[in-house]
C-alpha positions as CSV (number, residue, x, y, z in Angstrom):
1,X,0.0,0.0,0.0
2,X,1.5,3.4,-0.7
3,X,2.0,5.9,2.3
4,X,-0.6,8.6,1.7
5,X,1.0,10.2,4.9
6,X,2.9,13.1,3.8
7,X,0.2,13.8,1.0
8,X,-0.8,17.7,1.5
9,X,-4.2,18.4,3.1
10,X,-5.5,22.1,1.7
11,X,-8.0,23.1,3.8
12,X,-10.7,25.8,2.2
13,X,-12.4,27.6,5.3
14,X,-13.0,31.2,6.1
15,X,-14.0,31.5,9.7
16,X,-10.5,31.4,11.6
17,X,-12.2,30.0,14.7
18,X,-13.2,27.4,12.4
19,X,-9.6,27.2,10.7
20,X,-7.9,26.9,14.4
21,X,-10.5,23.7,15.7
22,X,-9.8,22.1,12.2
23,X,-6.0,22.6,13.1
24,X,-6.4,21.9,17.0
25,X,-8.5,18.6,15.8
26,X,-5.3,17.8,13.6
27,X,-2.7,17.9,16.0
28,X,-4.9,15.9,18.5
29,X,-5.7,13.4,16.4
30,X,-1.9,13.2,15.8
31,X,-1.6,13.4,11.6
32,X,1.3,13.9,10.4
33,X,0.1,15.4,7.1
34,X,1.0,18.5,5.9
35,X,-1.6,21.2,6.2
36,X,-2.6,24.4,4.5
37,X,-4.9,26.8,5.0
38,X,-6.7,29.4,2.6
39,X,-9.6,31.3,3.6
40,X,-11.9,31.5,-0.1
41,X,-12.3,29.8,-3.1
42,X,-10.3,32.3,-5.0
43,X,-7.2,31.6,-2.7
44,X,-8.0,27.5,-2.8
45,X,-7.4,28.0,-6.8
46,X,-4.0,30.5,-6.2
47,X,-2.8,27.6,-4.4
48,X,-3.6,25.1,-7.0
49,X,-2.5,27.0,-9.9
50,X,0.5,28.1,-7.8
51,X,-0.4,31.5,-8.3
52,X,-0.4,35.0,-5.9
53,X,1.1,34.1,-2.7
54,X,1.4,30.6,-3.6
55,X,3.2,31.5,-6.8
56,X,6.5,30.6,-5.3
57,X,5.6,26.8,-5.0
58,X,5.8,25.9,-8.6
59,X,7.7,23.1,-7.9
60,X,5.5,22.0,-5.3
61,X,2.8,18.7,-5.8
62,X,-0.4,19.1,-5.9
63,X,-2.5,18.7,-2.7
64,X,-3.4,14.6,-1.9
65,X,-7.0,15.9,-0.8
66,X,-8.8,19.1,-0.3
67,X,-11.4,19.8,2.8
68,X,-13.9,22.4,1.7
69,X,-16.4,24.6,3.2
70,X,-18.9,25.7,1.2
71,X,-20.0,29.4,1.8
72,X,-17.1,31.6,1.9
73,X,-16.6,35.1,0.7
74,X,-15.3,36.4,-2.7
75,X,-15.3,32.7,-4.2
76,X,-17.5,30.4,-2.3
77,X,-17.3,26.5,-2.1
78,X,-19.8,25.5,-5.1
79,X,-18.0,27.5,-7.4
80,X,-14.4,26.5,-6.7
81,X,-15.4,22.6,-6.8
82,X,-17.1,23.4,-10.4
83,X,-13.9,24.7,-11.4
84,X,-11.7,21.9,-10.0
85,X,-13.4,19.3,-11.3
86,X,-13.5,20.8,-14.7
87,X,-9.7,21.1,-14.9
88,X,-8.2,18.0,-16.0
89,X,-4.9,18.5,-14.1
90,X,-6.9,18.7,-10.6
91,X,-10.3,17.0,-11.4
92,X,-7.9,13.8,-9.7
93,X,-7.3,15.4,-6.6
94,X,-10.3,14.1,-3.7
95,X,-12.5,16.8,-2.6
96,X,-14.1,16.4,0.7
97,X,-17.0,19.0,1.5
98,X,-16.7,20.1,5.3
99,X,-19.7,23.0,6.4
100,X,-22.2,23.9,8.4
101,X,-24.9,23.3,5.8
102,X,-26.8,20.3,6.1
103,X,-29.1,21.5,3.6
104,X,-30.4,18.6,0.8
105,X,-29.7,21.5,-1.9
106,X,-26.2,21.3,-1.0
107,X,-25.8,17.8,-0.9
108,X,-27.0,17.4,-4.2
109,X,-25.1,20.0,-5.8
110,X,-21.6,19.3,-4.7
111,X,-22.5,15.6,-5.6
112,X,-23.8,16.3,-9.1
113,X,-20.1,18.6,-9.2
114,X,-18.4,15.5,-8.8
115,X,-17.7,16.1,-4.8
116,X,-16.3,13.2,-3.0
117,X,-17.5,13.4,0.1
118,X,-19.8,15.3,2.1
119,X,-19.8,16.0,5.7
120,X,-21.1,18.3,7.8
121,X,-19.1,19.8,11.0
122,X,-19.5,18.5,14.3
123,X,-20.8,21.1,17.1
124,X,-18.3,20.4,19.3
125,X,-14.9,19.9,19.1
126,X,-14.6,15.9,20.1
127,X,-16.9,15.7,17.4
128,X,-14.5,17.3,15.3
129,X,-11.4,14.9,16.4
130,X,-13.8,11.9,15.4
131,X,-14.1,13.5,11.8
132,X,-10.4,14.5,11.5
133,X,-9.4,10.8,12.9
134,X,-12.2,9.0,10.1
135,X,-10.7,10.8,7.1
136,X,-7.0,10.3,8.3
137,X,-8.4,6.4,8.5
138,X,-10.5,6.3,5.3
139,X,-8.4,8.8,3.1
140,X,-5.1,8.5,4.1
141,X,-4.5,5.0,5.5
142,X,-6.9,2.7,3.6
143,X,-7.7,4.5,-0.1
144,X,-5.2,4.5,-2.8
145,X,-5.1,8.3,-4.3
146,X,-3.5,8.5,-8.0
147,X,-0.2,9.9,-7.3
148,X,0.2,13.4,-6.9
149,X,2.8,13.6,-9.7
150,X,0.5,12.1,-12.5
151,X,-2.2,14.3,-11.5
152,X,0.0,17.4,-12.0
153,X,0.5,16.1,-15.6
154,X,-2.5,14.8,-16.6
């Protein structure tokens, strides 16, 4: 089995209380993933086209798996996963929806978009260490990812 764990995690989120449990859930749950933060849809896409702020990590892989929440400022959520999976160099890349909404709307729209998963946050934070601690287990330890590296060139 390959070793997803040094696979990037870009997390998508703009409430920095949010962005802080996400991280405090992280180190408690003890991942050793890299992880990095953007705060809107427009920054999420910087950071995969290696553009802006990010534009100094050209050389860097692309992300193993993105976390996204879905109503952010500027660009939010919906439109960012429209625009990843449209891209054939990113479509690859897992996209994991992580919000507040609960709404069937949602659900259904980030599916048809070709979302991979769909959760929505836990009020509390234990609840949020049982989340962070499931998608290190199902996403980094037990599914096979295409390598970052072929998905940069596809």
């Amino acid at each position: 089995m390959k070793d997803n764990s040094m696979l990037e995690i870009v997390i998508a989120d703009d409430d920095i209380d949010d962005r802080m449990l996400i991280e405090d859930a992280f180190v408690e749950s003890r991942l050793r993933n890299p992880i990095t933060f953007v705060e809107n849809g427009e920054e999420l896409m910087d950071r995969l086209n290696c553009r802006g702020k990010f534009s100094d990590r050209a050389s860097y892989d692309l992300p193993g798996l993105i976390l996204l929440d879905l109503n952010m400022p500027r660009m939010d959520g919906r439109e960012a996963l429209s625009l990843i999976k449209q891209d054939p160099r990113l479509r690859r890349i897992p996209v994991v929806v992580l919000t507040t909404s609960k709404a069937d709307e949602d659900i259904l729209k980030t599916y048809d978009l070709g979302v991979s998963s769909f959760i929505s946050k836990p009020v509390s934070f234990d609840g949020l260490v049982d989340v962070v601690r499931t998608l290190n287990h199902y996403w980094i330890e037990i599914v096979q990812l295409p390598p970052v590296r072929e998905m940069a060139v596809a």
